[in-house]
C-alpha positions as CSV (number, residue, x, y, z in Angstrom):
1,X,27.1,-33.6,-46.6
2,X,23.3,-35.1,-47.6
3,X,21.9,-33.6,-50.3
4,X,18.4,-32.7,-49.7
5,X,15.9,-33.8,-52.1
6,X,13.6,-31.4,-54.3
7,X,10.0,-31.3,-53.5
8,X,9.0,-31.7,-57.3
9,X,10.5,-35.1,-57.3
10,X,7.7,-36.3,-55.5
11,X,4.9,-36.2,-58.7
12,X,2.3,-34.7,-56.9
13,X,3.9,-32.0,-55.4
14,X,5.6,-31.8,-59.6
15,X,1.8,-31.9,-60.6
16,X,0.3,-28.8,-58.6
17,X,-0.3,-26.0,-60.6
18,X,2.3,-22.6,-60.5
19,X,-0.1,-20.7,-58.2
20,X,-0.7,-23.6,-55.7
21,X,3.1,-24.9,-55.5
22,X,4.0,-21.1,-54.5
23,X,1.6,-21.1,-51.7
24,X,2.5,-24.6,-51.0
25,X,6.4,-24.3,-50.6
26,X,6.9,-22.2,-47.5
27,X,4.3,-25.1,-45.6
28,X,6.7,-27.8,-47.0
29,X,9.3,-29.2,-44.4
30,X,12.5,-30.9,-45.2
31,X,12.2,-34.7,-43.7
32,X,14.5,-37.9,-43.0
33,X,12.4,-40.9,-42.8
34,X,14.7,-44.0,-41.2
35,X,14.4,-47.7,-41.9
36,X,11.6,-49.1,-39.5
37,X,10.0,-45.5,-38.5
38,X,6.4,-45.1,-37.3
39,X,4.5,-42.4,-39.5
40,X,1.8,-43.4,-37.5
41,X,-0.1,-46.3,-35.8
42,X,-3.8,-47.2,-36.0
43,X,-6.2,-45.2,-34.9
44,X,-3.8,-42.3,-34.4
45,X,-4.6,-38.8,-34.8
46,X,-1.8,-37.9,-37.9
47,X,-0.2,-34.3,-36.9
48,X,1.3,-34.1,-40.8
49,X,0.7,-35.3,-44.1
50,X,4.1,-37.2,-46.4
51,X,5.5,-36.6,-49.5
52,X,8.1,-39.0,-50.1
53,X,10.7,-38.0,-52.6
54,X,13.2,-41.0,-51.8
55,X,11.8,-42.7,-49.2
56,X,9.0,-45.9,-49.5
57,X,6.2,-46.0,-46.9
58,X,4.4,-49.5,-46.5
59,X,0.4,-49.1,-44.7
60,X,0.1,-52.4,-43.1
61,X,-3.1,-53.4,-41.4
62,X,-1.7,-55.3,-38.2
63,X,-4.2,-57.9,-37.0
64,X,-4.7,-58.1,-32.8
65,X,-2.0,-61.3,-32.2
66,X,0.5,-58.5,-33.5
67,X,0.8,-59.7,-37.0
68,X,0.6,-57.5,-40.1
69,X,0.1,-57.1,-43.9
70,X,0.9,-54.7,-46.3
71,X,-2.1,-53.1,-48.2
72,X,-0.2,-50.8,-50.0
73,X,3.0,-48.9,-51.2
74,X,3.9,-45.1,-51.0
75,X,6.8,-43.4,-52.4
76,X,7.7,-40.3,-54.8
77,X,4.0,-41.1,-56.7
78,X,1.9,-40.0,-53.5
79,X,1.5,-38.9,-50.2
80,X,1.1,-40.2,-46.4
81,X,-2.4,-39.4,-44.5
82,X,-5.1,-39.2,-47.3
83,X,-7.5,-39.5,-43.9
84,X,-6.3,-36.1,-43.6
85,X,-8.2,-34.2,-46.3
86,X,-11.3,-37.1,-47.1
87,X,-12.1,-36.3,-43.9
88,X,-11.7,-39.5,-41.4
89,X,-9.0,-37.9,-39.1
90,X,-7.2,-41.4,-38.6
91,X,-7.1,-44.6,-40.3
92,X,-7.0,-48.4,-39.3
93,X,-3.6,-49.1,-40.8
94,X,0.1,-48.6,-39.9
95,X,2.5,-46.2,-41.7
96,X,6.0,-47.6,-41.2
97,X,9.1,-46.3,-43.6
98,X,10.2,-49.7,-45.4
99,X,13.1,-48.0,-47.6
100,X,15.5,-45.1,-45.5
101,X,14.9,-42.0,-47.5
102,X,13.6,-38.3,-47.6
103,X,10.6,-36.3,-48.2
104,X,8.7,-33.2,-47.0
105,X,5.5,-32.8,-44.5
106,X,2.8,-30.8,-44.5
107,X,1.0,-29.9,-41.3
108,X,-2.4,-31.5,-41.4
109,X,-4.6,-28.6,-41.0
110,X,-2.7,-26.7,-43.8
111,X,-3.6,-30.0,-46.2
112,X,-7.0,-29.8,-45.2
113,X,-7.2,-26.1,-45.7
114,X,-5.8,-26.5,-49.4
115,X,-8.0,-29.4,-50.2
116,X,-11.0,-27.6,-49.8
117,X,-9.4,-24.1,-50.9
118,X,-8.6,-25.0,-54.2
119,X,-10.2,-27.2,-57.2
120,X,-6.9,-28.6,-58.9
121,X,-6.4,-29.5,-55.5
122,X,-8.8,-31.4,-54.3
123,X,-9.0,-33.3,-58.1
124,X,-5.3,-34.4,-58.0
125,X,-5.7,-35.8,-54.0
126,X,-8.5,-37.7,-54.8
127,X,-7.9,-39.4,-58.6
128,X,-4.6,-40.3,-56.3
129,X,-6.5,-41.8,-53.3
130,X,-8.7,-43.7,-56.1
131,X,-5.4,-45.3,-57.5
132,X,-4.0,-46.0,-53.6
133,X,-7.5,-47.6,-53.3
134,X,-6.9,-49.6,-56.2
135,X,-3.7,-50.9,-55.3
136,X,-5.1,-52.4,-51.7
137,X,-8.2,-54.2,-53.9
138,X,-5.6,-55.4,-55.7
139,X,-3.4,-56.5,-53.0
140,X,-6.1,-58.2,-51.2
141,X,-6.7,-60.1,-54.2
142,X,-3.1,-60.9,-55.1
143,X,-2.9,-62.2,-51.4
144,X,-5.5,-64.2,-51.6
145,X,-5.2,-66.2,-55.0
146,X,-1.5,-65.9,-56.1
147,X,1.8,-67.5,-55.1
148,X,4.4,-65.6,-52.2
149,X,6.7,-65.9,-55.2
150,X,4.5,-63.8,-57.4
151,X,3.9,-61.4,-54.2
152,X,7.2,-61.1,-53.9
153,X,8.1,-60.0,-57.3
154,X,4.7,-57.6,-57.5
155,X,6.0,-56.2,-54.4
156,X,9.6,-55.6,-55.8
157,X,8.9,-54.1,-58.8
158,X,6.1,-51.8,-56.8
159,X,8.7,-50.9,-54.8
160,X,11.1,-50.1,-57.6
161,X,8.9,-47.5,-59.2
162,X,8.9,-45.4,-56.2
163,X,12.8,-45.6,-55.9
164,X,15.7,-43.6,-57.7
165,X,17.5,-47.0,-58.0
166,X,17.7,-51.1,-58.2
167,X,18.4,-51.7,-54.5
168,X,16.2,-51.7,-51.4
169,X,17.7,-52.0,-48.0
170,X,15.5,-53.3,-45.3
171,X,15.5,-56.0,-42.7
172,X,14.3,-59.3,-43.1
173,X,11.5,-58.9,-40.7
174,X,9.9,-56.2,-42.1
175,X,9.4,-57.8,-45.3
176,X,8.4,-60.7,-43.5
177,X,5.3,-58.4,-41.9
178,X,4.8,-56.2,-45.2
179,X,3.9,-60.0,-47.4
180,X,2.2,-61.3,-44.6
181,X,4.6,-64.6,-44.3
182,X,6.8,-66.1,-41.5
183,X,10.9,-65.3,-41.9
184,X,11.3,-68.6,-43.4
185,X,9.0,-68.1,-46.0
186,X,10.2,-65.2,-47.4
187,X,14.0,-65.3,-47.1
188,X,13.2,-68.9,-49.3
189,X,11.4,-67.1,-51.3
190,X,14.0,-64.5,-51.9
191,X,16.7,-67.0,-52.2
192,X,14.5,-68.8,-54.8
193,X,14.2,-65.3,-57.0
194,X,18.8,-65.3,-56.9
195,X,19.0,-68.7,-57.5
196,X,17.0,-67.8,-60.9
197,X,19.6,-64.8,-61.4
198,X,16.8,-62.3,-61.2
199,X,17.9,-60.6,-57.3
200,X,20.5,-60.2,-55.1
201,X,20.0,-61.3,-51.5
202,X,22.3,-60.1,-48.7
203,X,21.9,-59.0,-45.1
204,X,19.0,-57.1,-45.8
205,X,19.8,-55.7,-49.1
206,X,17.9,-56.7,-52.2
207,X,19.3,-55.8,-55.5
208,X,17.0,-56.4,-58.6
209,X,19.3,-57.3,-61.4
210,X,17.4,-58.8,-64.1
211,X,13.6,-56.8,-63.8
212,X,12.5,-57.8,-66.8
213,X,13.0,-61.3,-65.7
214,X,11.1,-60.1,-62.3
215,X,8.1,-58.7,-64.6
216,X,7.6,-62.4,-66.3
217,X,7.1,-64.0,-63.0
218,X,5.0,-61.9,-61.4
219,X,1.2,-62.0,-61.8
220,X,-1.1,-59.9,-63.7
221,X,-1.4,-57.6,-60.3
222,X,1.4,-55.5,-60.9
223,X,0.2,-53.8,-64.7
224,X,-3.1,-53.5,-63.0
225,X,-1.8,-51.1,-60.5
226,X,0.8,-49.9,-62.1
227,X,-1.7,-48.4,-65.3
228,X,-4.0,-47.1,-63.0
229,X,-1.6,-44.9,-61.6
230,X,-0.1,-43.9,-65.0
231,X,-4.0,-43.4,-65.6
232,X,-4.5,-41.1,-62.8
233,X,-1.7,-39.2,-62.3
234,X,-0.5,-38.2,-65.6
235,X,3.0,-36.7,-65.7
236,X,1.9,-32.7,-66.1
237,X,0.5,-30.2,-63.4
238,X,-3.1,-30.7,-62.4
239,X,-5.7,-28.5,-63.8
């Protein structure tokens, strides 16, 4: 039997203070995100907000020939649908589930509700949306000036941090759309990373075996995101 994930292990559910996590809870539903699914498309009306616990979300911005690029990277740090509570409704990008996993909703209108109800609230929501926002400026910038090999690793060890373990499973195509690069490119860029003994690469399954080797290849993109988000969202309940 599946053993359902614990809202708190998303950090900024853990973060709300005592008062706002009891009203919270009964509002929180159980969910199982699958490889591939649709959160929602662009320009979509979202019904729910996300909190994945172990589940990894990808927003891509998909172009109008049908191609795509990641912008950013949600898991057990964040949530799904900031559009919800700063007000926009719906958002440009995609929402698709890159790693199979859990995590709970929260109907949209309740989110909004609690954002403008309550203070601690609304600060925790929006120092995270400034440190999503930080990791697309610096995705569009790593896009633009550094390697697919150094993408590659930024976006493996992004994707670690929001994972209980060292393995992601996902098919090749999707990565392919989340980096922005034809199948090709990124399964040799993949193979390049195992011939260097720092991943394993099989049938959609990447295992990181040597991260610290993964860190020394990467460029300077991935501390930038990564310490704003330490800087934001401090381990402790919001206040």
């Amino acid at each position: 039997m599946k053993t359902l994930s614990d809202p708190r292990d998303n950090r900024l559910l853990a973060a709300l203070p005592d008062a706002e996590w009891r009203r919270w809870l009964p509002h929180l539903e159980p969910a199982d995100l699958a490889l591939g699914q649709v959160i929602y498309e662009s320009g979509g009306t979202l019904s729910h907000a996300y909190f994945p616990t172990t589940a990894i979300v990808s927003m891509l911005y998909v172009m109008q020939d049908g191609d795509s690029a990641e912008i950013a990277v949600i898991g057990c740090e964040g949530v799904v649908g900031i559009s919800l509570f700063m007000g926009g409704g719906s958002t440009p990008s995609r929402a698709v589930v890159q790693n199979a996993g859990q995590g709970f909703r929260m109907k949209a209108q309740t989110l909004k509700a609690e954002f403008e109800r309550s203070l601690p609230v609304s600060h925790l929501l929006l120092r995270y949306t400034q440190a999503l926002i930080s990791q697309m400026t610096q995705t569009a910038a790593c896009n633009r000036h550094h390697t697919l090999d150094q993408q590659l690793c930024r976006w493996l060890l992004l994707s670690l941090d929001r994972h209980s373990g060292n393995e992601l499973v996902m098919t090749r195509k999707l990565i392919s759309n989340m980096l922005g690069a034809t199948d090709e490119k990124m399964t040799q860029g993949a193979l390049n990373l195992q011939a260097a003994g720092l991943i394993r690469y099989v049938d959609g399954r990447i295992t990181v075996i040597d991260r610290s080797g993964v860190e020394k290849r990467t460029c300077e993109c991935y501390l930038v995101v990564k310490n704003e988000y330490d800087r934001l969202l401090p381990h402790q309940q919001a206040s």
